[in-house]
VMD Tcl script that builds the backbone (N, CA, C; Angstrom):
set m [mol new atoms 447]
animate dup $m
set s [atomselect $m all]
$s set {name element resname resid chain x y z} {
  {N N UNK 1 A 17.282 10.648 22.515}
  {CA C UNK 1 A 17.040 10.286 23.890}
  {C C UNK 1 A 15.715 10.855 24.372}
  {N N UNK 2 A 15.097 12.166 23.939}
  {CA C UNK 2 A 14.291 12.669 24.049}
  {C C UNK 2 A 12.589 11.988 23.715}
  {N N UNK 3 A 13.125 11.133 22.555}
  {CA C UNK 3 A 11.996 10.275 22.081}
  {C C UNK 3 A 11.428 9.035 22.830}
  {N N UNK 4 A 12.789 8.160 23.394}
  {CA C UNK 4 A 12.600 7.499 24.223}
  {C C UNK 4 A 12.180 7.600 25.627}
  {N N UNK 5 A 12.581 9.041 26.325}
  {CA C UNK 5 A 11.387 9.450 27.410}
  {C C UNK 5 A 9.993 9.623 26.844}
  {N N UNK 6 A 9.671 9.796 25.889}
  {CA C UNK 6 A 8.395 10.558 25.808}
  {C C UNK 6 A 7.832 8.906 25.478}
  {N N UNK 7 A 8.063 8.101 24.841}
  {CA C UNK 7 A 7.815 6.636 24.709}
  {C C UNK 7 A 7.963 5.705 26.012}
  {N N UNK 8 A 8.535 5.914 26.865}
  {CA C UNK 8 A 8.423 5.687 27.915}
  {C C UNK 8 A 7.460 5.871 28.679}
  {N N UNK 9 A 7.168 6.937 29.356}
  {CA C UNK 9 A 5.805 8.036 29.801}
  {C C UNK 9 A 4.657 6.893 29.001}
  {N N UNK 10 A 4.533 7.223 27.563}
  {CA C UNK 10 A 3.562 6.755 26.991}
  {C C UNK 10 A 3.043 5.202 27.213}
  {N N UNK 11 A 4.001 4.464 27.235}
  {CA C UNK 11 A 4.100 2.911 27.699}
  {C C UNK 11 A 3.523 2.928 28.914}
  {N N UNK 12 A 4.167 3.622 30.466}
  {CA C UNK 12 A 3.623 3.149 31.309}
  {C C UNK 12 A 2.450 4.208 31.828}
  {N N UNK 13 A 1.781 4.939 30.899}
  {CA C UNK 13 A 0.634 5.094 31.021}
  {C C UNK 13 A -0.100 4.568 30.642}
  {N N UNK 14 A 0.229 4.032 29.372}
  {CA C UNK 14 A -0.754 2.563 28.543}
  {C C UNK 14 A -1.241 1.523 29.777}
  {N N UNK 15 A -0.222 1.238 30.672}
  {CA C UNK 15 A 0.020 0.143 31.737}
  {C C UNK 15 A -0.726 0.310 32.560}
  {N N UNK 16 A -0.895 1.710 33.217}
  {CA C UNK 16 A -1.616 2.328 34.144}
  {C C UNK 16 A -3.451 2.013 33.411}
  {N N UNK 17 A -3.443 2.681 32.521}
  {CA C UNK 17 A -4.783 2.207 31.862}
  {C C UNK 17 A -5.216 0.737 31.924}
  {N N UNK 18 A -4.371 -0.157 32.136}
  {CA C UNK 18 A -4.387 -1.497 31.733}
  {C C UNK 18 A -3.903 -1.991 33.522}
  {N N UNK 19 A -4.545 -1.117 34.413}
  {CA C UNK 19 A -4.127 -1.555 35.288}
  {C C UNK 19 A -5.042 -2.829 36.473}
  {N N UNK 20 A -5.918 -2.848 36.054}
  {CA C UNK 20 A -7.247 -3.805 36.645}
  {C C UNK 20 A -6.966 -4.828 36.188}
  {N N UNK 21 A -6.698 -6.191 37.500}
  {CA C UNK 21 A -6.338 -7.351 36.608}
  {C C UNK 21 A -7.661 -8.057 36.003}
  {N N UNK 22 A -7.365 -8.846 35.421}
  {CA C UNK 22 A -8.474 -9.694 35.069}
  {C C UNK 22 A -9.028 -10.951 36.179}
  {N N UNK 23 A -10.557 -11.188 35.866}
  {CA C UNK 23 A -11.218 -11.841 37.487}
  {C C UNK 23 A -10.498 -13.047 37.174}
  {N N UNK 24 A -9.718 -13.696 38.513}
  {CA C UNK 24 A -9.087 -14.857 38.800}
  {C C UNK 24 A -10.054 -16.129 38.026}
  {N N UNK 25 A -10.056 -17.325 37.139}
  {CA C UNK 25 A -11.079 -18.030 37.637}
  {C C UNK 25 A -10.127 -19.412 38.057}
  {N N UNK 26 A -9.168 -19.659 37.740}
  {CA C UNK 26 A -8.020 -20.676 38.199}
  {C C UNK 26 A -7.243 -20.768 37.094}
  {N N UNK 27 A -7.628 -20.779 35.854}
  {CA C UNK 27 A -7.126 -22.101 34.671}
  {C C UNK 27 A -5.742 -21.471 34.486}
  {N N UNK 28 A -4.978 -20.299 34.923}
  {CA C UNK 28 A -3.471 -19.580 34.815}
  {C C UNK 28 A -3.370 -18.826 33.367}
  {N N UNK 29 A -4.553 -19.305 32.724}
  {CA C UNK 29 A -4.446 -18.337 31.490}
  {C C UNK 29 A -5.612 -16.913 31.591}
  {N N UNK 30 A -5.142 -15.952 31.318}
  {CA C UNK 30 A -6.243 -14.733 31.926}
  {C C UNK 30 A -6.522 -14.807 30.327}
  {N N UNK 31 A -6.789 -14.862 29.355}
  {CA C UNK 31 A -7.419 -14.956 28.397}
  {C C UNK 31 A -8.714 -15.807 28.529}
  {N N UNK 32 A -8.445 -17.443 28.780}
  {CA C UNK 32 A -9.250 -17.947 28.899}
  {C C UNK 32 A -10.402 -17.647 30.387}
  {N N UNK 33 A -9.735 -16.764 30.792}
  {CA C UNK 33 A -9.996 -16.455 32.357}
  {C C UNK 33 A -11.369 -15.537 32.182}
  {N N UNK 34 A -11.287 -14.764 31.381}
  {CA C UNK 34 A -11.552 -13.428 30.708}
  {C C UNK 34 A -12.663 -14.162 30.073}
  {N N UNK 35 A -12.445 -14.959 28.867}
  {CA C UNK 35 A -13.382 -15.484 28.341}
  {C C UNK 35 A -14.684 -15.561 29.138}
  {N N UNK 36 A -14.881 -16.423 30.247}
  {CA C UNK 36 A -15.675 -16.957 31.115}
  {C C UNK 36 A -16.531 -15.805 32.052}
  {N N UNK 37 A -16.116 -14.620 31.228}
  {CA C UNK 37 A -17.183 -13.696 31.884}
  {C C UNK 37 A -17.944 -12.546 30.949}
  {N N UNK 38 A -16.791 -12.700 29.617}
  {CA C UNK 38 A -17.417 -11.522 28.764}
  {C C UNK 38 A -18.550 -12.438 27.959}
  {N N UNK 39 A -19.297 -11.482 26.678}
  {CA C UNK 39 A -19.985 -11.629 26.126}
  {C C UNK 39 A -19.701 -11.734 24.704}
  {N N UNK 40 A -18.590 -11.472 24.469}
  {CA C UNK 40 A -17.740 -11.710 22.856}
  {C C UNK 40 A -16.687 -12.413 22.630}
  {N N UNK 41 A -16.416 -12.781 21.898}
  {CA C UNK 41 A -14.829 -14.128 21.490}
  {C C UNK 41 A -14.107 -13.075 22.114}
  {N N UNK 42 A -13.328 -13.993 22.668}
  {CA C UNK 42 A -11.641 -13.516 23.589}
  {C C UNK 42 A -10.935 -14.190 22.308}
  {N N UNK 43 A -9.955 -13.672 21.698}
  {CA C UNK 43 A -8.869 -13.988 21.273}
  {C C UNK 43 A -7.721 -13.911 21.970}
  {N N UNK 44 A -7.001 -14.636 21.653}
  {CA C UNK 44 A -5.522 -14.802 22.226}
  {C C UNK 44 A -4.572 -14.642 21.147}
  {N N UNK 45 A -3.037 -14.179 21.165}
  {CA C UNK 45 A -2.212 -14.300 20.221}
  {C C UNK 45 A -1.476 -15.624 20.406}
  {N N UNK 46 A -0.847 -16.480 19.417}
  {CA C UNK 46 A -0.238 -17.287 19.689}
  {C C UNK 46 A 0.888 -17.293 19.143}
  {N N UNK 47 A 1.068 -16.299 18.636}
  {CA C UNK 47 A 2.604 -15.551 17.760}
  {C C UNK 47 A 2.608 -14.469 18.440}
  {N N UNK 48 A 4.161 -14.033 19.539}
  {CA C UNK 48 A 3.602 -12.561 19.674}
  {C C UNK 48 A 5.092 -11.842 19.401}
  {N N UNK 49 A 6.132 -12.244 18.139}
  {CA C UNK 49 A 7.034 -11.595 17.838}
  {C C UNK 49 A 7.745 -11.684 18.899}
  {N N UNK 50 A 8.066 -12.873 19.512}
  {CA C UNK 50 A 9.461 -13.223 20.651}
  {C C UNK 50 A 8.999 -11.942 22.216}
  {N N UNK 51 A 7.722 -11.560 21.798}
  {CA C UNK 51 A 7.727 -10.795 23.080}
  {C C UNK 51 A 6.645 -11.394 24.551}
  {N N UNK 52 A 7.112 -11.057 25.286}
  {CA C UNK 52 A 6.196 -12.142 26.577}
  {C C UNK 52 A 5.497 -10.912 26.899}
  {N N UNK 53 A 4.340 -11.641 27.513}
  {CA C UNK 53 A 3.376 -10.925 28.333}
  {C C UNK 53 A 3.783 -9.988 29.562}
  {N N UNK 54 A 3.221 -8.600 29.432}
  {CA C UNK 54 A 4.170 -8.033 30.500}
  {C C UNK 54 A 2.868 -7.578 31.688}
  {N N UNK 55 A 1.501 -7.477 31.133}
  {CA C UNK 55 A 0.402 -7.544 31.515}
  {C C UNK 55 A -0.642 -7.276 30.667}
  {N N UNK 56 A -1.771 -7.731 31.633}
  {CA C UNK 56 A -3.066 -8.190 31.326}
  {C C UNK 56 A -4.246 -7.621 32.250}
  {N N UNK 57 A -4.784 -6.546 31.692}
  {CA C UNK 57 A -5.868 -6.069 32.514}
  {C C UNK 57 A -7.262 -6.034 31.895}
  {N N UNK 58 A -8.181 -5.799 32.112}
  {CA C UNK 58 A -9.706 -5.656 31.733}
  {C C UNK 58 A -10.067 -4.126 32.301}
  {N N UNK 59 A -10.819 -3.377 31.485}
  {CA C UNK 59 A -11.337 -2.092 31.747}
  {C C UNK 59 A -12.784 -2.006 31.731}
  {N N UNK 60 A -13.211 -1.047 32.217}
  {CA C UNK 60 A -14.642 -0.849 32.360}
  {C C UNK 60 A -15.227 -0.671 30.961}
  {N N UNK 61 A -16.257 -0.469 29.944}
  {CA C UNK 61 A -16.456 -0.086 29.020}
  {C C UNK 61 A -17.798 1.222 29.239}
  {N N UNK 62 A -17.973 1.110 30.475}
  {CA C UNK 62 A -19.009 2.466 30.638}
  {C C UNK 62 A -20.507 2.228 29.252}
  {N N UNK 63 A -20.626 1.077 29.117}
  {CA C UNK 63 A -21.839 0.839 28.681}
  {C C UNK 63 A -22.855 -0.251 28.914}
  {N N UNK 64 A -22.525 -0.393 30.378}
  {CA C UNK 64 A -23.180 -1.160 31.488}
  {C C UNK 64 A -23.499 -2.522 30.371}
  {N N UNK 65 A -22.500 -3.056 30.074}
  {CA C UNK 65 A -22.542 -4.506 29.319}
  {C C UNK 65 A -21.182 -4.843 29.841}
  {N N UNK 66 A -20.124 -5.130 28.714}
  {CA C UNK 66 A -18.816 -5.711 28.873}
  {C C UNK 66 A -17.274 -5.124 29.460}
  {N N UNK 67 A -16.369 -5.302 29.713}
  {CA C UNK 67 A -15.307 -4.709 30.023}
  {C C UNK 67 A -14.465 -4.943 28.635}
  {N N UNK 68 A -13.161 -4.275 28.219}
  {CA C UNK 68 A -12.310 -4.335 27.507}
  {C C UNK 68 A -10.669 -4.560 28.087}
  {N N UNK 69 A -10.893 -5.837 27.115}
  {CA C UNK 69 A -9.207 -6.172 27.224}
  {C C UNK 69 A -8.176 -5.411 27.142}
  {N N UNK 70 A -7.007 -5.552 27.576}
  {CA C UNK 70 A -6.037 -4.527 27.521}
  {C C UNK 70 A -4.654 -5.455 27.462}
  {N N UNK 71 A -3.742 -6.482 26.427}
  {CA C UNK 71 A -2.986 -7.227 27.173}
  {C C UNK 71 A -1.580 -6.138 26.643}
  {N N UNK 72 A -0.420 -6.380 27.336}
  {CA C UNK 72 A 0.680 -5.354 26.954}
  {C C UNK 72 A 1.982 -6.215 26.713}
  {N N UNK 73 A 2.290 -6.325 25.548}
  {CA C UNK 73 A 3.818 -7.251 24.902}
  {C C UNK 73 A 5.073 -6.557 25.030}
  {N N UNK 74 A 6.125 -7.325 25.754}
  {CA C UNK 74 A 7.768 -6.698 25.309}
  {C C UNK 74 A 7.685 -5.045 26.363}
  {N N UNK 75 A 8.516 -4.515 25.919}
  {CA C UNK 75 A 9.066 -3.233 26.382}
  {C C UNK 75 A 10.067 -2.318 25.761}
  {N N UNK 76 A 9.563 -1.350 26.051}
  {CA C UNK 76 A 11.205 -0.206 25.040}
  {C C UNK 76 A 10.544 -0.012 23.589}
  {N N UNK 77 A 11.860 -0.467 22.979}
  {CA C UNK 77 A 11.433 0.053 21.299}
  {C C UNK 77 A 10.808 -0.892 20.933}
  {N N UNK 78 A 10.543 -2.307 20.928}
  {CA C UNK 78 A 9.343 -3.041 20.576}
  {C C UNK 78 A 8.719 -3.829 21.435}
  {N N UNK 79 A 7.280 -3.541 21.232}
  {CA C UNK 79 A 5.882 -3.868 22.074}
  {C C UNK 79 A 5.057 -3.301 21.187}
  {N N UNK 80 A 3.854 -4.229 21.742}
  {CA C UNK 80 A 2.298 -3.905 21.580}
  {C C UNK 80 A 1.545 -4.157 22.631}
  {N N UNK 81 A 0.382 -3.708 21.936}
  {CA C UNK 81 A -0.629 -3.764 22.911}
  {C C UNK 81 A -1.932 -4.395 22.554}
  {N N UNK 82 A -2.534 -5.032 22.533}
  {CA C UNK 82 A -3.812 -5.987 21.952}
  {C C UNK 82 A -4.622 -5.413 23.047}
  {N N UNK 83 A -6.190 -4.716 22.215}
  {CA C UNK 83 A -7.110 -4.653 23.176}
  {C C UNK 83 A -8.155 -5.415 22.392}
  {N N UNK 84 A -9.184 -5.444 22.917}
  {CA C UNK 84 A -10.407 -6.158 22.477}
  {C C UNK 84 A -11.408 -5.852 23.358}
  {N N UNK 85 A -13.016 -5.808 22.544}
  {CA C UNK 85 A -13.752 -5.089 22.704}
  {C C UNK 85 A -14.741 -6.245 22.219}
  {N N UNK 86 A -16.452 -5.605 22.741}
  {CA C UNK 86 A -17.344 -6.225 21.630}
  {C C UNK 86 A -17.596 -5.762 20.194}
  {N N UNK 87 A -17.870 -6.321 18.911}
  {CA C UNK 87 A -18.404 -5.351 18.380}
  {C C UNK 87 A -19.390 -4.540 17.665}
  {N N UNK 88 A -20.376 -4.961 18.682}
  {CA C UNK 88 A -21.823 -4.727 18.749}
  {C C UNK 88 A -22.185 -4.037 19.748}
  {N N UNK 89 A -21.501 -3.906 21.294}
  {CA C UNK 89 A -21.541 -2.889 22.118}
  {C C UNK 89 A -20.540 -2.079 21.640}
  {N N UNK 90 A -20.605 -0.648 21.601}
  {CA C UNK 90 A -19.498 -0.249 21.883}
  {C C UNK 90 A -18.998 0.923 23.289}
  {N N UNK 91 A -17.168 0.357 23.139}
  {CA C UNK 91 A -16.750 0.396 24.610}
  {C C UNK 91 A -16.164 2.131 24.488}
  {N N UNK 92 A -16.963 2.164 25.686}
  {CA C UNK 92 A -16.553 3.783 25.914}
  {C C UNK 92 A -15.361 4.217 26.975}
  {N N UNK 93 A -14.750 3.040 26.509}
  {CA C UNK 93 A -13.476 3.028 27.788}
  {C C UNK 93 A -12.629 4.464 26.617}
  {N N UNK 94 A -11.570 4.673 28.070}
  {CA C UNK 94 A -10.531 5.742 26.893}
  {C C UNK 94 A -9.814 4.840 26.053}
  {N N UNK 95 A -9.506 5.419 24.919}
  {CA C UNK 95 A -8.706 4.343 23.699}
  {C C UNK 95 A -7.406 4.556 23.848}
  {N N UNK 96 A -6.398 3.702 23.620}
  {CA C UNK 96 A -5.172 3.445 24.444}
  {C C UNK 96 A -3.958 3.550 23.111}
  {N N UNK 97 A -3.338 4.314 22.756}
  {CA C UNK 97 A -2.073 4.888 21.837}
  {C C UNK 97 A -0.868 4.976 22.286}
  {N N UNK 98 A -0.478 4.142 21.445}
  {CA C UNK 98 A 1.113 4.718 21.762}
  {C C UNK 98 A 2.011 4.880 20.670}
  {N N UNK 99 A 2.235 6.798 21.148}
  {CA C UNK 99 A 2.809 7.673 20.432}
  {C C UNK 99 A 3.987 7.064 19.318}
  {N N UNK 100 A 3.626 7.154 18.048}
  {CA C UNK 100 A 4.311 6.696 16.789}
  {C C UNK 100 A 4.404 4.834 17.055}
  {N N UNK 101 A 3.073 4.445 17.507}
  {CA C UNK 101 A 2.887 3.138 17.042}
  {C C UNK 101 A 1.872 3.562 16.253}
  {N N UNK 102 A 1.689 2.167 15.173}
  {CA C UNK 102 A 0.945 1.779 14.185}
  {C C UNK 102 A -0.166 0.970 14.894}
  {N N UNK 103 A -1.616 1.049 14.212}
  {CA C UNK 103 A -2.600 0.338 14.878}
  {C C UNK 103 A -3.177 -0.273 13.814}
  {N N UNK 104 A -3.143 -1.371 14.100}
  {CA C UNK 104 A -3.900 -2.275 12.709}
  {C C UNK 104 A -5.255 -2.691 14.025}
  {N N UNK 105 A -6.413 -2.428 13.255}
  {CA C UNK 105 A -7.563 -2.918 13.469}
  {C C UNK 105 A -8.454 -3.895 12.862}
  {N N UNK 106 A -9.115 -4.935 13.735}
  {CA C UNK 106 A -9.807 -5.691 12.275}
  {C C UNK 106 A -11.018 -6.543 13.374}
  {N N UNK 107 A -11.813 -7.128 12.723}
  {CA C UNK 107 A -12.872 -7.452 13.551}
  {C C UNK 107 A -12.950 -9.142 12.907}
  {N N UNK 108 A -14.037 -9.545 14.198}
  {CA C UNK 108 A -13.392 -11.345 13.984}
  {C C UNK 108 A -15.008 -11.472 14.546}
  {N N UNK 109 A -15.912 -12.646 13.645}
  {CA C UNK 109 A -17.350 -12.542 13.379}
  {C C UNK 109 A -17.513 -13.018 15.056}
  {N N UNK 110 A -19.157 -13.254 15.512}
  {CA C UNK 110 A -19.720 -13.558 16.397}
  {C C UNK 110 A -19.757 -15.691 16.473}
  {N N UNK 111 A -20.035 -16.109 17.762}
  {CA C UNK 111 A -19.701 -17.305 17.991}
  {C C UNK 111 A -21.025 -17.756 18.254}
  {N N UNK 112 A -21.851 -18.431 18.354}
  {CA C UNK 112 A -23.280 -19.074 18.962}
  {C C UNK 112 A -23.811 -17.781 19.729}
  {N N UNK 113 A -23.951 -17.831 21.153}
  {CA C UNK 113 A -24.347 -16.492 21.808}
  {C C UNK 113 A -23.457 -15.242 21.822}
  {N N UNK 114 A -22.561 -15.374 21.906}
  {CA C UNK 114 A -20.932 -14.610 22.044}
  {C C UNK 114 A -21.301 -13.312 20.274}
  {N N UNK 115 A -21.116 -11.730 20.841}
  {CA C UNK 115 A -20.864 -11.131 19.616}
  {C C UNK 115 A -19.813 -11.108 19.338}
  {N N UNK 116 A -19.274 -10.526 17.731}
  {CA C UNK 116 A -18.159 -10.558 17.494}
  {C C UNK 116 A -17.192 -9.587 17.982}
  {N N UNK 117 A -16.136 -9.778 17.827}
  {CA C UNK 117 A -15.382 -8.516 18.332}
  {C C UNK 117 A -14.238 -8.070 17.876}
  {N N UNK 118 A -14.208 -6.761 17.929}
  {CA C UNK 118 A -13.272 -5.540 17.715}
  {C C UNK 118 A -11.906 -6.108 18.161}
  {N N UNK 119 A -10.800 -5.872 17.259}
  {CA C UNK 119 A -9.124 -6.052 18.151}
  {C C UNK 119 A -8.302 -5.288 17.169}
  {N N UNK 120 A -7.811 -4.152 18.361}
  {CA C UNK 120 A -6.921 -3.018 17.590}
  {C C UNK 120 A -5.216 -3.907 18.197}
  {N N UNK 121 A -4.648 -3.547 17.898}
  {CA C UNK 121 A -2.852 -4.201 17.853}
  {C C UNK 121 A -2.057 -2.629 17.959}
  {N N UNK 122 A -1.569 -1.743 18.809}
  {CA C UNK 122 A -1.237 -0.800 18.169}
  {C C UNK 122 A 0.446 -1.347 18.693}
  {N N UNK 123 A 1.246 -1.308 17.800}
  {CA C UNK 123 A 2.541 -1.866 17.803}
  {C C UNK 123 A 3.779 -0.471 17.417}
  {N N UNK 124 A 5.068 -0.300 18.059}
  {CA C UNK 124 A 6.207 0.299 17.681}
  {C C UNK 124 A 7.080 -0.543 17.898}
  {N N UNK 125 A 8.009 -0.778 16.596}
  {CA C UNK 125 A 9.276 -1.435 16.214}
  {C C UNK 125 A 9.317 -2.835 15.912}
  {N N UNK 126 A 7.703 -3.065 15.703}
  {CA C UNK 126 A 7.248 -4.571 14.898}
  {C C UNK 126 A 7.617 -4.586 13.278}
  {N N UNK 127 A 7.689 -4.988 12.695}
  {CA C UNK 127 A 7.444 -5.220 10.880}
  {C C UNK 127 A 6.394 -5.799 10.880}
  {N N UNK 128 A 5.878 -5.306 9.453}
  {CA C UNK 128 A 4.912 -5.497 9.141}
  {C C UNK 128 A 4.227 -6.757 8.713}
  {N N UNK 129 A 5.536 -7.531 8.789}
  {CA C UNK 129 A 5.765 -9.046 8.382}
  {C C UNK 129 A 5.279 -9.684 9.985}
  {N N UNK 130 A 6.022 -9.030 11.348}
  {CA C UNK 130 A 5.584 -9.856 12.412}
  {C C UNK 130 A 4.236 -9.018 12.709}
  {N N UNK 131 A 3.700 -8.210 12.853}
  {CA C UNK 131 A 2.084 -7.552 12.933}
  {C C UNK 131 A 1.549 -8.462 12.340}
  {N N UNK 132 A 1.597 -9.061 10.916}
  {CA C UNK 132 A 0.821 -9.881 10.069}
  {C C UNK 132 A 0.675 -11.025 10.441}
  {N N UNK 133 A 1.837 -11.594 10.863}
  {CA C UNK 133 A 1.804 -13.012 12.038}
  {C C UNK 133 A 1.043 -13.186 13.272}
  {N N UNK 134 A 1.051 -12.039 13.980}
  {CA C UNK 134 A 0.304 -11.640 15.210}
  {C C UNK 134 A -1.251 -11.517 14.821}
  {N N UNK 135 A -1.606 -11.201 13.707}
  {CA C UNK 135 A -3.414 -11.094 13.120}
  {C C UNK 135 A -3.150 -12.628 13.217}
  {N N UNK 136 A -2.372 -13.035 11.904}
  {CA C UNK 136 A -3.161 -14.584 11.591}
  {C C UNK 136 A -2.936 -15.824 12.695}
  {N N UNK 137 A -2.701 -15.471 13.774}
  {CA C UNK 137 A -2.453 -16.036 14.911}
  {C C UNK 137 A -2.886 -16.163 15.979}
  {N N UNK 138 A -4.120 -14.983 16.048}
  {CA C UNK 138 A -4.917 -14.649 17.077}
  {C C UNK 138 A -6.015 -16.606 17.007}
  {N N UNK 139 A -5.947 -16.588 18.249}
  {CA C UNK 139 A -6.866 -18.123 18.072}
  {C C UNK 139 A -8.118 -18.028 19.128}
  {N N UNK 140 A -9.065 -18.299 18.978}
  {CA C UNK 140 A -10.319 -17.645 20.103}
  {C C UNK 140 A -10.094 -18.690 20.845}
  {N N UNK 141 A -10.511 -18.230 22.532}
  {CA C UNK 141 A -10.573 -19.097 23.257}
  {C C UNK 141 A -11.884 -19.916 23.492}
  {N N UNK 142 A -13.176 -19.423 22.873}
  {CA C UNK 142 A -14.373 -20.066 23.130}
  {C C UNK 142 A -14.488 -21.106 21.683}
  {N N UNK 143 A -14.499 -22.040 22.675}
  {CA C UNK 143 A -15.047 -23.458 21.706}
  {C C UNK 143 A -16.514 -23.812 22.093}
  {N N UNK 144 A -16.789 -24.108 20.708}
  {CA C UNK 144 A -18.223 -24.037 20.763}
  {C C UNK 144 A -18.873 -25.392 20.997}
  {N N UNK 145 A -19.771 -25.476 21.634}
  {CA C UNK 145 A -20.537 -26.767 22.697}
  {C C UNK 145 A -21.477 -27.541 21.863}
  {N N UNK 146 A -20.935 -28.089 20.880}
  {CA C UNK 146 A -21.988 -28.982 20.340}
  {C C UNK 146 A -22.211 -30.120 20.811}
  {N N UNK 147 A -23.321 -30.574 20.953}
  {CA C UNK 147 A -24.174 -32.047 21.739}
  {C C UNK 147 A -24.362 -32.557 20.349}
  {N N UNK 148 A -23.744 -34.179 20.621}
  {CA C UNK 148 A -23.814 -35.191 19.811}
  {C C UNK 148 A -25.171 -35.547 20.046}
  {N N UNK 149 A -26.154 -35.964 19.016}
  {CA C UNK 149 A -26.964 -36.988 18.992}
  {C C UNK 149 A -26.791 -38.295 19.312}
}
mol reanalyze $m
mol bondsrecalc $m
mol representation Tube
mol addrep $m
């Protein structure tokens, strides 16, 4: 019982960190919302292990360029947390853990102007089978603008 307070605490301080929503722009998706102001691919998950969105914030990165994603999955003994970053600036926001989750990190190349970017997953009470679903699932929201001849 002791573990689950202290995982608790830890969760909704994650939340608190992740507390700035993302800038409105209409379309109801804050991913794509998000997109339309940073400077690196926004990914989205499109597998997220039966867990719904519980929030979605953007953080400062304190390197007078981009902000960092923060989105937060599920609750209790299983959730994650997907942040994203550029990864060519880097974000000097505080880095966001939660106590005896696993963090798979991996980076996803640059788009036309857009750099590439950083996305840590730090997950407790996922398998390693649904974490792996959640990577190969991430789908960027910037489509790229090619003009037909």
């Amino acid at each position: 019982m002791k573990r689950n307070k202290g995982l608790v605490a830890v969760i909704a301080a994650g939340l608190l960190f992740c507390s700035t929503p993302a800038m409105a722009m209409g379309s109801g998706n804050p991913y794509e919302d998000a997109q339309v102001g940073l400077d690196y691919v926004v990914y989205q998950p499109y597998v997220s292990a039966g867990l719904g969105l519980a929030h979605f914030g953007m953080n400062p990165c304190k390197n007078n360029h981009d902000e960092q994603i923060a989105a937060h999955y599920g609750a209790g003994k299983r959730a994650f947390v997907l942040v994203e970053n550029s990864s060519t600036w880097r974000c000097l926001a505080a880095s966001i853990n939660i106590q005896g989750g696993v963090r798979t990190t991996l980076t996803r190349p640059s788009a036309d102007m857009l750099t590439g970017t950083t996305i840590s997953i730090i997950s407790i009470g996922l398998t390693r089978h649904e974490i792996a679903s959640i990577v190969a699932n991430l789908k960027p929201r910037y489509i790229a603008n090619h003009l037909s001849k």
